[in-house]
N, C-alpha and C positions, 0 to 999 in steps of 0.2 A: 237326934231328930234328923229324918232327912229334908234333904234339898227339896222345896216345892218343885221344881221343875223336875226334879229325880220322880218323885211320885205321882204328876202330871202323866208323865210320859209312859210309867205303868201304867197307869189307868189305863190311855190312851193305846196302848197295846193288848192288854187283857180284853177289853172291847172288841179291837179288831180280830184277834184272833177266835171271840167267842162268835163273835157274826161269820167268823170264817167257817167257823165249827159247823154253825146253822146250816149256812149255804153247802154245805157239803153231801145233806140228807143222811146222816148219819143217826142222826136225835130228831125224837117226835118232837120234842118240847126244851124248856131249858132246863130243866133239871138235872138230865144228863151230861149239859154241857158245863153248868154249873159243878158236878163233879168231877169230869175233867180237867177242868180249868185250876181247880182246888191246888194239883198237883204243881202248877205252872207255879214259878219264882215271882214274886209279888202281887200275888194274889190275892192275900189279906190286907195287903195296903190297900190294894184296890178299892176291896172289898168293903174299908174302912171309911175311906175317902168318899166314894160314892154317897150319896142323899140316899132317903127311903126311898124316895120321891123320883128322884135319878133309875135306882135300881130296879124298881118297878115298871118303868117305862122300857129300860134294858131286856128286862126278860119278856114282855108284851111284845117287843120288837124280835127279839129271840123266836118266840113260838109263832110268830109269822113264818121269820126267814125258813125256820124248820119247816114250817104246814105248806110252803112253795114249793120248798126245793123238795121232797117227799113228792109234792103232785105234778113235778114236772120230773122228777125222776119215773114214778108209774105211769107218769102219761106216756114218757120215752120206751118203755119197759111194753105197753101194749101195742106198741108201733111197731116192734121191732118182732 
């Protein structure tokens, strides 16, 4: 069994780095980042750990951050 706090702080990072992922405009949605992130080292803890309830609200926040950063990427893209 791991350390709560070992597992914690996966989580805590799998998040960030999947909001990173969002913010980057690279993914429409969270899908794609959901399978990238698959590959990341504690990802099924994560994965584990997280609520239904938790991870739905995750990926709702996900397809934001994607649906932004995509329209301030096109908005930059017609500016320029």
């Amino acid at each position: 069994m791991m350390a709560p706090w070992r597992t914690s702080y996966q989580c805590g990072r799998i998040v960030r780095e999947a909001q990173r992922l969002a913010r980057s405009g690279r993914h429409t949605d969270c899908t794609g980042i959901i399978r990238e992130l698959e590959a990341v080292v504690g990802f099924d803890t994560a994965r584990e750990r997280l609520e239904d309830r938790a991870l739905r609200a995750l990926r709702a926040q996900l397809d934001r951050l994607c649906a932004m950063a995509r329209a301030g990427t096109t908005a930059t893209a017609r500016r320029a």
